[in-house]
LUMMARBA-998304 format. One record per residue: x, y, z of N, C-alpha, C in turn; residue number from 1; residue in one letter. Coordinates in steps of 0.2 Angstrom, whole numbers. Layout:
BEGIN
PT      nu      nv      nw     cau     cav     caw      cu      cv      cw   tifi   rolum
PT       X       Y       Z       X       Y       Z       X       Y       Z    NUM       A
...
END
This chain:
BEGIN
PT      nu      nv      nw     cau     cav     caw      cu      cv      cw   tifi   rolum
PT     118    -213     -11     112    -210     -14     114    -209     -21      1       X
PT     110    -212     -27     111    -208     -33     108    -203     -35      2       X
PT     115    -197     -38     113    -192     -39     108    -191     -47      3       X
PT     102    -187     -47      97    -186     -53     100    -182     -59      4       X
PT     105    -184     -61     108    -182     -66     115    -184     -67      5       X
PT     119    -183     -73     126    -186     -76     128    -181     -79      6       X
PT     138    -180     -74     141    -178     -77     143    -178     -85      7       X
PT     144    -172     -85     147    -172     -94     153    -172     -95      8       X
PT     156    -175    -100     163    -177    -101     166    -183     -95      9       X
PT     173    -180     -96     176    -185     -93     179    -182     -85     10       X
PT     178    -175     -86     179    -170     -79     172    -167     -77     11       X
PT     170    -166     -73     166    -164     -68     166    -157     -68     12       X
PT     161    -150     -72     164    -145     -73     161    -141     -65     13       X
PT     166    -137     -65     163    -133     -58     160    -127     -60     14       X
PT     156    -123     -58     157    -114     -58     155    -113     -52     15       X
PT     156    -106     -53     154    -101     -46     147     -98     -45     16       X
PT     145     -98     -40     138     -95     -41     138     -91     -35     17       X
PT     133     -85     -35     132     -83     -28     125     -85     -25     18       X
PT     124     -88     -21     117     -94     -18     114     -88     -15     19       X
PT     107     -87     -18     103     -82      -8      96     -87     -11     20       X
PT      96     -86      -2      91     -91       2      87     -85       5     21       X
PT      80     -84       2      77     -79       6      78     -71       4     22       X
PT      80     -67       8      82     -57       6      87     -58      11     23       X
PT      91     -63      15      95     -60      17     101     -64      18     24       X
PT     100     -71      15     107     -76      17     109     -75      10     25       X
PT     118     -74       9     121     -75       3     125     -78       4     26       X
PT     130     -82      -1     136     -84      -1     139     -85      -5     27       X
PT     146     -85      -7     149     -88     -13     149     -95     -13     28       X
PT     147     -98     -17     150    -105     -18     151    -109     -25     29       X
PT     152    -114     -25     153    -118     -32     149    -124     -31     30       X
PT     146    -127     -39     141    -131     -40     147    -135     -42     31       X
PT     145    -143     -46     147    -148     -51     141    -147     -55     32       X
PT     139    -146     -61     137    -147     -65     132    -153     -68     33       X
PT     127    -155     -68     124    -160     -70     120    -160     -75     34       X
PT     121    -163     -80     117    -165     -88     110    -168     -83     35       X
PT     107    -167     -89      98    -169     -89      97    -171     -80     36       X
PT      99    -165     -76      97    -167     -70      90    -163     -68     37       X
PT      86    -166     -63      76    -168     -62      77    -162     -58     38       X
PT      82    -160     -54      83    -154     -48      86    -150     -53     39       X
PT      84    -144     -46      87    -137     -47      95    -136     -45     40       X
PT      94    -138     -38     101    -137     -36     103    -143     -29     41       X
PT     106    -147     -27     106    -150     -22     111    -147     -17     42       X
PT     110    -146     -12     116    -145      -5     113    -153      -1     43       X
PT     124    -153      -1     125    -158       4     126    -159      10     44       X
PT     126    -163      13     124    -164      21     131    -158      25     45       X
PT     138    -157      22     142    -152      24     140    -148      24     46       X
PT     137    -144      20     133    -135      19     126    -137      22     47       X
PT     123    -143      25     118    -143      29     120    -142      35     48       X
PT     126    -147      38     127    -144      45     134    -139      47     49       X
PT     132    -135      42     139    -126      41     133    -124      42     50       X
PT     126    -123      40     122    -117      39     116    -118      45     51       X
PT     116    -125      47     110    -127      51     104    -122      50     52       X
PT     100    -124      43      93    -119      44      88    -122      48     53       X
PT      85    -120      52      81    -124      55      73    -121      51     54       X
PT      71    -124      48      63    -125      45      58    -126      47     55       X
PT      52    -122      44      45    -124      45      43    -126      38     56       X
PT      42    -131      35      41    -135      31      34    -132      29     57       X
PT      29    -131      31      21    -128      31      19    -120      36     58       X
PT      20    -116      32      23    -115      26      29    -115      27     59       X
PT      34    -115      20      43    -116      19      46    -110      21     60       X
PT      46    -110      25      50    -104      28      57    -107      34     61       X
PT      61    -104      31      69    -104      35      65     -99      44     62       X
PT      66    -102      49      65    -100      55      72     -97      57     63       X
PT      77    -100      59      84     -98      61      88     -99      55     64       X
PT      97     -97      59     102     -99      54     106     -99      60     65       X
PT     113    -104      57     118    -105      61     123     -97      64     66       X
PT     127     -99      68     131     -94      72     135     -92      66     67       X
PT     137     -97      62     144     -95      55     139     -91      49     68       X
PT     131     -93      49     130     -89      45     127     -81      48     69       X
PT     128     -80      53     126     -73      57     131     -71      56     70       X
PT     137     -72      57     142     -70      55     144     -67      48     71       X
PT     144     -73      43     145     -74      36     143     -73      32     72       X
PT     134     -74      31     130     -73      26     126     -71      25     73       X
PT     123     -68      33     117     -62      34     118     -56      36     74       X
PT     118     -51      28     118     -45      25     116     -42      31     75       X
PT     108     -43      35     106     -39      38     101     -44      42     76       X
PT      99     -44      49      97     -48      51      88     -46      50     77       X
PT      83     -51      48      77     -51      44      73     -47      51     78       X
PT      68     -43      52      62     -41      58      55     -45      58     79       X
PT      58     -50      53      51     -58      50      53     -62      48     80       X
PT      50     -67      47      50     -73      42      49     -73      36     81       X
PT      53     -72      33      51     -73      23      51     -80      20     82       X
PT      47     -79      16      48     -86      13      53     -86      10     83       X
PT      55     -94       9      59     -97       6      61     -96      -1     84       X
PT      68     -95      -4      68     -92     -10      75     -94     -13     85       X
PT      77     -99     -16      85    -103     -16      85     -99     -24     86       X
PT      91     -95     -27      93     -95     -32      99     -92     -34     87       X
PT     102     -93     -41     108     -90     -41     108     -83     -45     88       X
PT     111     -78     -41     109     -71     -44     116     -70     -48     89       X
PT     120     -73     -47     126     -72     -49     130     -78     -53     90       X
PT     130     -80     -58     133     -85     -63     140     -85     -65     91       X
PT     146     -91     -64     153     -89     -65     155     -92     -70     92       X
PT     154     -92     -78     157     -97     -85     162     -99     -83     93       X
PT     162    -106     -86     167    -109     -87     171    -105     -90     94       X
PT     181    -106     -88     186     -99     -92     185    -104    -100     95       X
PT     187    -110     -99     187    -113    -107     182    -110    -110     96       X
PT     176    -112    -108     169    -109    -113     171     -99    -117     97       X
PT     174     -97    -111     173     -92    -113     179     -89    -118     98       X
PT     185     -91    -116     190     -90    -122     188     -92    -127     99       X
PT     183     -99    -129     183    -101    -133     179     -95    -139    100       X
PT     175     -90    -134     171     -86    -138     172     -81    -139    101       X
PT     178     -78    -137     183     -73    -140     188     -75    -146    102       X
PT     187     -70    -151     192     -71    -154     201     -72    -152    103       X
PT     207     -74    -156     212     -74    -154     217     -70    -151    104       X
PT     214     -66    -158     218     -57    -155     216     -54    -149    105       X
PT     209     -54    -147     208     -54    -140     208     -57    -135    106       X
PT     211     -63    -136     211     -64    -128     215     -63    -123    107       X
PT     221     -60    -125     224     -54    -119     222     -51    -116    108       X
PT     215     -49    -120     212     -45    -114     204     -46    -113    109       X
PT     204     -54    -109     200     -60    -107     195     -54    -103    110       X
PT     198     -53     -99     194     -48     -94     191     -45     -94    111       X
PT     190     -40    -101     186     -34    -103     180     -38    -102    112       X
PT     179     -46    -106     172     -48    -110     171     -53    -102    113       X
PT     175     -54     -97     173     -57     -90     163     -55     -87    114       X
PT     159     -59     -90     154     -56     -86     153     -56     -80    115       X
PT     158     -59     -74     156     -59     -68     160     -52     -65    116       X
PT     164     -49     -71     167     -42     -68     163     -36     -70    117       X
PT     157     -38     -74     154     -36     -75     146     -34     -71    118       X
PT     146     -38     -68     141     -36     -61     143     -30     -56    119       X
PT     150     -29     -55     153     -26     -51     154     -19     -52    120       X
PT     154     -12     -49     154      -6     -52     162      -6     -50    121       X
PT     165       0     -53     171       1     -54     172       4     -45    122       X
PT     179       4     -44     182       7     -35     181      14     -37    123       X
PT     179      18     -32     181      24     -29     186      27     -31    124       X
PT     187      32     -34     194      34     -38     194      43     -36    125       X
PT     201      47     -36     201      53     -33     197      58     -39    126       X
PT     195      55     -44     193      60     -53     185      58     -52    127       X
PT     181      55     -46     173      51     -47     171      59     -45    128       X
PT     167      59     -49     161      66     -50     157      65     -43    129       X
PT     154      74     -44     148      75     -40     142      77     -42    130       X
PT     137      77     -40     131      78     -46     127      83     -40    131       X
PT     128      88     -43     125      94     -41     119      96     -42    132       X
PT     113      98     -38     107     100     -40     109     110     -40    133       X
PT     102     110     -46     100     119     -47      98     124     -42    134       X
PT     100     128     -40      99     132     -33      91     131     -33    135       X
PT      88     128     -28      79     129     -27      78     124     -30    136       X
PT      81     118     -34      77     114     -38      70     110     -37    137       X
PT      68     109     -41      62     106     -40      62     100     -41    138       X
PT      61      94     -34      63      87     -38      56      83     -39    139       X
PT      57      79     -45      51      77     -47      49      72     -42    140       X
PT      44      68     -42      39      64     -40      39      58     -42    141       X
PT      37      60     -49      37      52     -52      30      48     -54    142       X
PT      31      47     -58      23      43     -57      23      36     -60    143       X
PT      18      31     -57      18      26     -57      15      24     -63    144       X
PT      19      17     -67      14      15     -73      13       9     -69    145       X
PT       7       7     -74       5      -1     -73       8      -4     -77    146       X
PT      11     -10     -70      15     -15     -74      11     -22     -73    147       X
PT      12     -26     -81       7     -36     -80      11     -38     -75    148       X
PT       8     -45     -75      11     -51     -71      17     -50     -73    149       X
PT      19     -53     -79      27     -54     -79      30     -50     -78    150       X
PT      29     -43     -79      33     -36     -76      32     -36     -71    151       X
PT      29     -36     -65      29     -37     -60      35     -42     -57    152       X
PT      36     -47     -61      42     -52     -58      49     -49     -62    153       X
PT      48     -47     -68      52     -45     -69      56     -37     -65    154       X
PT      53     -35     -62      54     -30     -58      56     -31     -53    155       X
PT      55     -36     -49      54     -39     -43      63     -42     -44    156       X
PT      65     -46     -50      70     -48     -52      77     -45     -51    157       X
PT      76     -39     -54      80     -33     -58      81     -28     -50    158       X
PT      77     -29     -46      78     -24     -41      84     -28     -35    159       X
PT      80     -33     -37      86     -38     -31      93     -41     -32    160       X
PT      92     -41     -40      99     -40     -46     104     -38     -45    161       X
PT     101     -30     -43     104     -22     -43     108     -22     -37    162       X
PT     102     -24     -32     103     -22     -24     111     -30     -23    163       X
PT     110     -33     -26     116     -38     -25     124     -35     -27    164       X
PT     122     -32     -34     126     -30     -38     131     -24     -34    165       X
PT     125     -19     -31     126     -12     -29     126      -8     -34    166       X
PT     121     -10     -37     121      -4     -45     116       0     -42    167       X
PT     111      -1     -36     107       2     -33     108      -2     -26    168       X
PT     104       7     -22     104       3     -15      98       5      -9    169       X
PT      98       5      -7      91       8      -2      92      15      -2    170       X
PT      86      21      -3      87      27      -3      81      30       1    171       X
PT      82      35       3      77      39       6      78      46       2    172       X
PT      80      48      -3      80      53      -5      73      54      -7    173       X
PT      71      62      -7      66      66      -9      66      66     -17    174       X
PT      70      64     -20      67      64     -28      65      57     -30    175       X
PT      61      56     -35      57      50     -38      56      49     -43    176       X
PT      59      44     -48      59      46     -55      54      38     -56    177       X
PT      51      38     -61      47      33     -65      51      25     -66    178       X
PT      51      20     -64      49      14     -67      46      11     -73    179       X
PT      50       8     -79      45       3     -82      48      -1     -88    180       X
PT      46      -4     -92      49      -9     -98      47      -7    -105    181       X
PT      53      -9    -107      51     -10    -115      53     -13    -119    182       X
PT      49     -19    -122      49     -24    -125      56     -26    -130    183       X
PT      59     -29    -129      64     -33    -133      63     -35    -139    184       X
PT      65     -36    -147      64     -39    -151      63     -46    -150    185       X
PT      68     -49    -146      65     -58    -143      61     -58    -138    186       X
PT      57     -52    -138      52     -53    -132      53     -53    -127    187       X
PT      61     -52    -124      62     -49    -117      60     -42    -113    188       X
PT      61     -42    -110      62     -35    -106      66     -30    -103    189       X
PT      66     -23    -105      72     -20    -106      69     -15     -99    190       X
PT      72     -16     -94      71     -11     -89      72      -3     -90    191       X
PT      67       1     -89      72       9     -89      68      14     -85    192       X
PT      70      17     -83      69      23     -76      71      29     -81    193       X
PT      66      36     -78      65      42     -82      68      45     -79    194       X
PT      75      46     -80      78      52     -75      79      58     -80    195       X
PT      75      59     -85      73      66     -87      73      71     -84    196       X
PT      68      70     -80      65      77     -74      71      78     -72    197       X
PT      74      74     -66      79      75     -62      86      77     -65    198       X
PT      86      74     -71      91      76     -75      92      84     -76    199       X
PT      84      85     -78      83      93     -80      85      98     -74    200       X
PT      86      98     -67      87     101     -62      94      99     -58    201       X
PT      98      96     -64     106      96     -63     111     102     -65    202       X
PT     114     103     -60     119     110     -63     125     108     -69    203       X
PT     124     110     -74     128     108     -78     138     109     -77    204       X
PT     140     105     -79     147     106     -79     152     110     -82    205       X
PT     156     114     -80     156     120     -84     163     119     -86    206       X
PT     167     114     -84     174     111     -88     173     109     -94    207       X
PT     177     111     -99     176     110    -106     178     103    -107    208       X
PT     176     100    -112     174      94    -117     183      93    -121    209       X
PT     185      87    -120     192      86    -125     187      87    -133    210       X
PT     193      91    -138     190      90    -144     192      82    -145    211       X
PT     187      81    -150     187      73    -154     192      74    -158    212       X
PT     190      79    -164     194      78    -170     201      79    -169    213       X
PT     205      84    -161     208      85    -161     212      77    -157    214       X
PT     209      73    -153     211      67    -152     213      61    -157    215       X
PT     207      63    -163     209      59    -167     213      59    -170    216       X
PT     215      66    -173     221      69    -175     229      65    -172    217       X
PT     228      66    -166     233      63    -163     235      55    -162    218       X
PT     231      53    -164     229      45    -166     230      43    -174    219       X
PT     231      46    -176     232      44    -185     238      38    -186    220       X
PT     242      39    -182     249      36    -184     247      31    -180    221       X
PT     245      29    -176     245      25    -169     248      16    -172    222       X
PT     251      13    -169     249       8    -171     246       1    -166    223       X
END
């Protein structure tokens, strides 16, 4: 079978990606890359018979999944059938590409500017804070704006983003702060949540602040 699209160069570039099928199949896996290809993504007959989805075509919905993905790639087992939903939440650059867009002096330290390290939150350490509320606080509600269509997807995006990333997670807490967008100079969208209110019913931390001027002080000579 020919494949709908041509490798570029004279190597075959891979990346990483992380594939979800649906809200609850994930995986690590690697792509080859194809110039002016007519598809999104093709899986080959091995990851057909690794995952065995078994399908209803009308409507596209994933019905089962294999034993190694009960295992392996579902987060949490589904209480329904979701539609089907293939995409990559998670994108891994070529290292070439990337060094190349660092300057020289920094590439020692490649890592800092790694966007797939950057998805990831930092470990648990014995100095992680605790966020304290005010005796009796009062926790806010929250009120809802109206969001258009493409706020609505772009919400839908960003929250499934998060929940992969773990920059958020499922919560039952009793406080509630606001959802909504602010337009980008390119006409993007910049997510942001009001944690104002909640903010205001934090116990402040009474440990003192290093002085600046006196750090910087100590830094004059550095080399």
């Amino acid at each position: 079978m020919a494949l709908p699209g041509t490798f570029s160069g004279e190597a075959a570039e891979c990346r990483g990606f992380l594939l979800q099928v649906g809200l609850f199949h994930h995986e690590d896996i690697r792509f080859m890359v194809l110039d002016d290809s007519t598809v999104s993504v093709i899986l080959g007959r091995p990851w057909l018979q690794q995952h065995a989805p078994r399908c209803s075509w009308d409507p596209c919905d994933v019905l089962e999944w294999s034993a190694h993905c009960r295992e392996n790639c579902l987060s949490q087992l589904p209480t329904r059938v979701h539609k089907v939903m293939v995409g990559a939440t998670r994108v891994e650059e070529a290292t070439t590409k990337t060094q190349a867009a660092i300057p020289v002096e920094y590439q020692a330290f490649e890592d800092v500017f790694c966007a797939k390290a950057a998805t990831r939150l930092p470990p648990h350490r014995p100095g992680d804070c605790c966020i304290d509320l005010l005796p009796g606080a009062k926790l806010p509600k929250g009120r809802v704006y109206p969001l258009s269509a493409p706020e609505h997807r772009a919400m839908e995006e960003y929250v499934q983003q998060a929940l992969q990333q773990g920059f958020i997670t499922q919560s039952t807490s009793p406080a509630a702060s606001s959802f909504f967008f602010v337009g980008k100079k390119d006409g993007g969208l910049h997510p942001c949540i009001d944690y104002r209110q909640l903010n205001a019913q934090i116990a402040p931390l009474p440990y003192p602040l290093p002085l600046v001027p006196s750090a910087l002080e100590d830094l004059r000579e550095a080399r």
